[in-house]
DOFI-640361 format. One line per 4 residues: their letters; for each residue z, x, y of C-alpha. Coordinates in nm, 2 decimals. Each point is the difference from the previous one (the first is absolute). Layout:
N
A	Z/X/Y  ...
***
This chain:
69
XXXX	10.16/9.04/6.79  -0.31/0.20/0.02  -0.13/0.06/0.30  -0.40/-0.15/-0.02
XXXX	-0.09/0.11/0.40  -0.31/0.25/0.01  0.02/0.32/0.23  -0.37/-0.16/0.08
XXXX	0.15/-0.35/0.04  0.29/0.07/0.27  -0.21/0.29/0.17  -0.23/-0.30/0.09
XXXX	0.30/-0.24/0.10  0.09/0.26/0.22  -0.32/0.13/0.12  -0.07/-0.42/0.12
XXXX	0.37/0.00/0.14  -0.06/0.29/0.21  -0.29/-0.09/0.12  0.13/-0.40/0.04
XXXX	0.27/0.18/0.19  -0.21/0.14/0.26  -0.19/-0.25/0.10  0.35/-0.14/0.17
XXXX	0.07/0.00/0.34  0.31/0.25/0.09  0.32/-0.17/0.11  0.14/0.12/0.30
XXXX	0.26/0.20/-0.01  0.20/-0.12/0.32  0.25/-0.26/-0.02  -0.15/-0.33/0.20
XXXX	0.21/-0.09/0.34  0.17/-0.26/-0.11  0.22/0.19/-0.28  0.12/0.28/0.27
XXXX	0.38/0.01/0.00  0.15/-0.07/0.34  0.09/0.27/0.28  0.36/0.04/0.00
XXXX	0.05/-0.16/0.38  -0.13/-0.33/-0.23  0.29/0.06/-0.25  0.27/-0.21/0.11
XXXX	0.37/0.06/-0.05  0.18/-0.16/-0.29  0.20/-0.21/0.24  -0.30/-0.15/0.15
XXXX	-0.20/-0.07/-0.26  0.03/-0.39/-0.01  0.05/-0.19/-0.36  0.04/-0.38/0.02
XXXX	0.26/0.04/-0.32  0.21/0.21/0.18  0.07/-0.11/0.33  0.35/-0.07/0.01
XXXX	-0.01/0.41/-0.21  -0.18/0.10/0.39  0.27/-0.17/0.23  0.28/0.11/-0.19
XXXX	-0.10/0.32/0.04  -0.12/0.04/0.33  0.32/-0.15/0.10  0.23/0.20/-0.20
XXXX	-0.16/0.31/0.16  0.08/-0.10/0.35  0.37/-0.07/-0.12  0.01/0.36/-0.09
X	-0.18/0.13/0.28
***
């Protein structure tokens, strides 16, 4: 397939993108509040991280610890 694009042709494309591009406002390159991961006090331990699908998992656990202990 021959290729029919002008130099002329795409050096206008490009002229109107770069100029299109410009006119945008810059994005801010900091990460919004929301998206921050947590401090590691928040991080809880495996043991206490509560799941409704494994609560029975949690008991038997906890109490096989103390067995041992």
């Amino acid at each position: 397939m021959e290729n029919k694009n002008s130099h002329v042709l795409l050096e206008e494309i490009r002229s109107k993108l770069l100029e299109n591009l410009s006119r945008l406002q810059h994005a801010p390159n900091e990460r919004p509040p929301d998206t921050e991961l947590p401090e590691k006090s928040q991080i809880s331990i495996p043991e206490e991280r509560w799941d409704p699908n494994s609560d029975m998992e949690l008991a038997f656990t906890k109490q096989s610890k103390e067995i041992d202990r």
